[in-house]
GUKEKOL-298652 format. One record per residue: residue in three letters; x, y, z of N, C-alpha, C in turn; chain; residue number from 1. Coordinates in Angstrom, 3 decimals, always signed. Layout:
N
KOLVEX   aa      n.c1      n.c2      n.c3     ca.c1     ca.c2     ca.c3      c.c1      c.c2      c.c3  ch    i
KOLVEX  ala         X         Y         Z         X         Y         Z         X         Y         Z   A  NUM
...
//
This chain:
56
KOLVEX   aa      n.c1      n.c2      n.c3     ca.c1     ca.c2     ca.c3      c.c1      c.c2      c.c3  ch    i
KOLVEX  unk  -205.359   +72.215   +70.000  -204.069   +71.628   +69.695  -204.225   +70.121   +69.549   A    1
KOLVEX  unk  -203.265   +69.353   +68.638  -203.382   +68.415   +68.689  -202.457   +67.441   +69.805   A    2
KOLVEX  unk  -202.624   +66.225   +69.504  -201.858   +65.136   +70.286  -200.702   +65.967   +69.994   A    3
KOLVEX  unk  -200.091   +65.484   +68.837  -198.558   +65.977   +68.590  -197.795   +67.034   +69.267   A    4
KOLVEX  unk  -198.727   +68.334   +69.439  -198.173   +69.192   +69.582  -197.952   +69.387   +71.172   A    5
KOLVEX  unk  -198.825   +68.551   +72.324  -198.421   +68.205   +73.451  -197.287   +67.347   +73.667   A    6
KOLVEX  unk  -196.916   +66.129   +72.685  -195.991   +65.320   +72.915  -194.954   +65.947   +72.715   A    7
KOLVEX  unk  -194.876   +67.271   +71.451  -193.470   +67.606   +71.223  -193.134   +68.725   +72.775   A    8
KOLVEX  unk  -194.573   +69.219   +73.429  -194.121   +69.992   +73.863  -193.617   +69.948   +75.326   A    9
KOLVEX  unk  -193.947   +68.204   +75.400  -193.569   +67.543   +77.371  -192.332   +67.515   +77.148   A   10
KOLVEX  unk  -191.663   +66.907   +75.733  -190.568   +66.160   +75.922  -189.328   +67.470   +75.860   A   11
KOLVEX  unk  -189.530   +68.513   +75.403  -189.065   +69.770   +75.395  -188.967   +70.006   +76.899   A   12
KOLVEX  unk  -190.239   +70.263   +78.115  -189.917   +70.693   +78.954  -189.575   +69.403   +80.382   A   13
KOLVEX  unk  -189.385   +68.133   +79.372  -188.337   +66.787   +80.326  -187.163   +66.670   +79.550   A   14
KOLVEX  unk  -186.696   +67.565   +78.900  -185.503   +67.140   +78.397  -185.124   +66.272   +76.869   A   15
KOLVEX  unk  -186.775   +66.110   +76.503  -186.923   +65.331   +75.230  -186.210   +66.119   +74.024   A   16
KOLVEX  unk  -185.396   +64.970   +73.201  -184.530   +66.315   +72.377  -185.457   +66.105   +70.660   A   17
KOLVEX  unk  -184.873   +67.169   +70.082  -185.263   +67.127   +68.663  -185.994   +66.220   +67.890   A   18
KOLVEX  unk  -184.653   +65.207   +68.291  -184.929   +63.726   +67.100  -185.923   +62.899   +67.498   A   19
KOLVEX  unk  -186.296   +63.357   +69.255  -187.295   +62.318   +69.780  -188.737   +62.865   +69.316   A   20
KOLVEX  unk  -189.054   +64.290   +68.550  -189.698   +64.623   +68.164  -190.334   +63.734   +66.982   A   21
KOLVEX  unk  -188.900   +64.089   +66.230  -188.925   +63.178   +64.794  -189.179   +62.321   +64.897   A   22
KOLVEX  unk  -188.934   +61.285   +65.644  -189.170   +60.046   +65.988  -190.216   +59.407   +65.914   A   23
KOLVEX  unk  -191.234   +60.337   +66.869  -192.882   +60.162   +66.922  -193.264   +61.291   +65.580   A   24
KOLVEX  unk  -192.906   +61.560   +64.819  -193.561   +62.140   +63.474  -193.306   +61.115   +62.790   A   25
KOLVEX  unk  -192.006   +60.572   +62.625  -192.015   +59.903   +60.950  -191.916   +57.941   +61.883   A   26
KOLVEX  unk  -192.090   +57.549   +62.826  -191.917   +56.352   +63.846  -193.743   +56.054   +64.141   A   27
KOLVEX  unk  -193.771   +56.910   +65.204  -195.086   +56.213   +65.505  -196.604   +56.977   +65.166   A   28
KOLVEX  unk  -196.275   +58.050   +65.093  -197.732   +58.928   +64.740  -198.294   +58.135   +63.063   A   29
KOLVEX  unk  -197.234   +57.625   +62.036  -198.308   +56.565   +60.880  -198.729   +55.445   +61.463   A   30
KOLVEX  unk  -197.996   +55.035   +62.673  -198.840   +53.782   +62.949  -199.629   +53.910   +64.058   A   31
KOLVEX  unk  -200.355   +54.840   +64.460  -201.441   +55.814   +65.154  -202.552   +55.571   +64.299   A   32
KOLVEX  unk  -202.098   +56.503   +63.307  -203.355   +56.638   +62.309  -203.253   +55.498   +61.422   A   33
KOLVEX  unk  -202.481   +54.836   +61.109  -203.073   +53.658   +60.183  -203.797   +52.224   +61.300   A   34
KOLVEX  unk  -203.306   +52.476   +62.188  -204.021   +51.387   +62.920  -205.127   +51.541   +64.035   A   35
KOLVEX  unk  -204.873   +53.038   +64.688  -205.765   +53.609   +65.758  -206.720   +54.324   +65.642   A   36
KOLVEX  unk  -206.469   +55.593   +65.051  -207.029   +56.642   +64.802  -208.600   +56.228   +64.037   A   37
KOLVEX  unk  -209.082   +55.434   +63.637  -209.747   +55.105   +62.951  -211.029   +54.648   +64.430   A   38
KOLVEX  unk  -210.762   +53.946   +65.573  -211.323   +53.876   +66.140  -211.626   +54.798   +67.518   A   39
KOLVEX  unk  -210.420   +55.034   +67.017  -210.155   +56.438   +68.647  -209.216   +57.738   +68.399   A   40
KOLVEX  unk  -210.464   +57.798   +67.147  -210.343   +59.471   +66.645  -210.684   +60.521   +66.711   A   41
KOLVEX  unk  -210.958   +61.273   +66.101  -211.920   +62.628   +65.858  -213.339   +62.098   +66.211   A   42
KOLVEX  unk  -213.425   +61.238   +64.913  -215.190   +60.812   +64.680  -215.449   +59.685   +65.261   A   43
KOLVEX  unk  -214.830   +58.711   +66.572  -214.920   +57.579   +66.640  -213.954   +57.362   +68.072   A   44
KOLVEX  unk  -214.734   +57.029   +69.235  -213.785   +56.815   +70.358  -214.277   +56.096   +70.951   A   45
KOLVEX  unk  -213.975   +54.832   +70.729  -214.582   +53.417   +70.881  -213.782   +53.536   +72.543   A   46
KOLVEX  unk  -214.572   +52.711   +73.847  -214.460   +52.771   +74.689  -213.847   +54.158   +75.896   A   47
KOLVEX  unk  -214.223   +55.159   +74.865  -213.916   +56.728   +75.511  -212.825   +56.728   +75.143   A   48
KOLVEX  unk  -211.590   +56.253   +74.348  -210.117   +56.798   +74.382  -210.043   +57.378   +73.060   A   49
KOLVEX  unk  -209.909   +58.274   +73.163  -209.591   +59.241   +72.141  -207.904   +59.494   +71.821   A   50
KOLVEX  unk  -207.300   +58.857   +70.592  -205.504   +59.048   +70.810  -205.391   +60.360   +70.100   A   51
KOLVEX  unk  -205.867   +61.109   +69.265  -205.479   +61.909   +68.405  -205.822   +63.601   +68.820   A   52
KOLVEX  unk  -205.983   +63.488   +70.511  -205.973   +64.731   +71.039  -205.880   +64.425   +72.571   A   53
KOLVEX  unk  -205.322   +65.386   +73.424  -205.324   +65.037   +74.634  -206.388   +65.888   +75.319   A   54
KOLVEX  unk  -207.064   +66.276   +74.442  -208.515   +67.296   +74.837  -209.412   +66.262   +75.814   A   55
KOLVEX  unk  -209.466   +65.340   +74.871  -210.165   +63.663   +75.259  -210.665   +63.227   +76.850   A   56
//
């Protein structure tokens, strides 16, 4: 699973509603990957932090 699909699925069981979903889809998950993901990604986890899974 990815990041996302843990974030949508805490805020579901704290009370997180719908739009706060949306929020982090179309809000902060492009500025994840246009600014993060590149170093603390899949292929690349500069100082061990990995953002784009909570496998990490």
């Amino acid at each position: 699973m990815n990041l996302m699909t843990y974030i949508i699925a805490g805020m579901l069981v704290t009370g997180g509603s719908p739009s706060d979903a949306l929020y982090f889809s179309d809000a902060v998950e492009p500025v994840l990957k246009a600014k993060c993901y590149s170093c603390h990604g899949k292929d690349k986890q500069n100082g061990g932090l990995r953002l784009d899974s909570l496998k990490a």
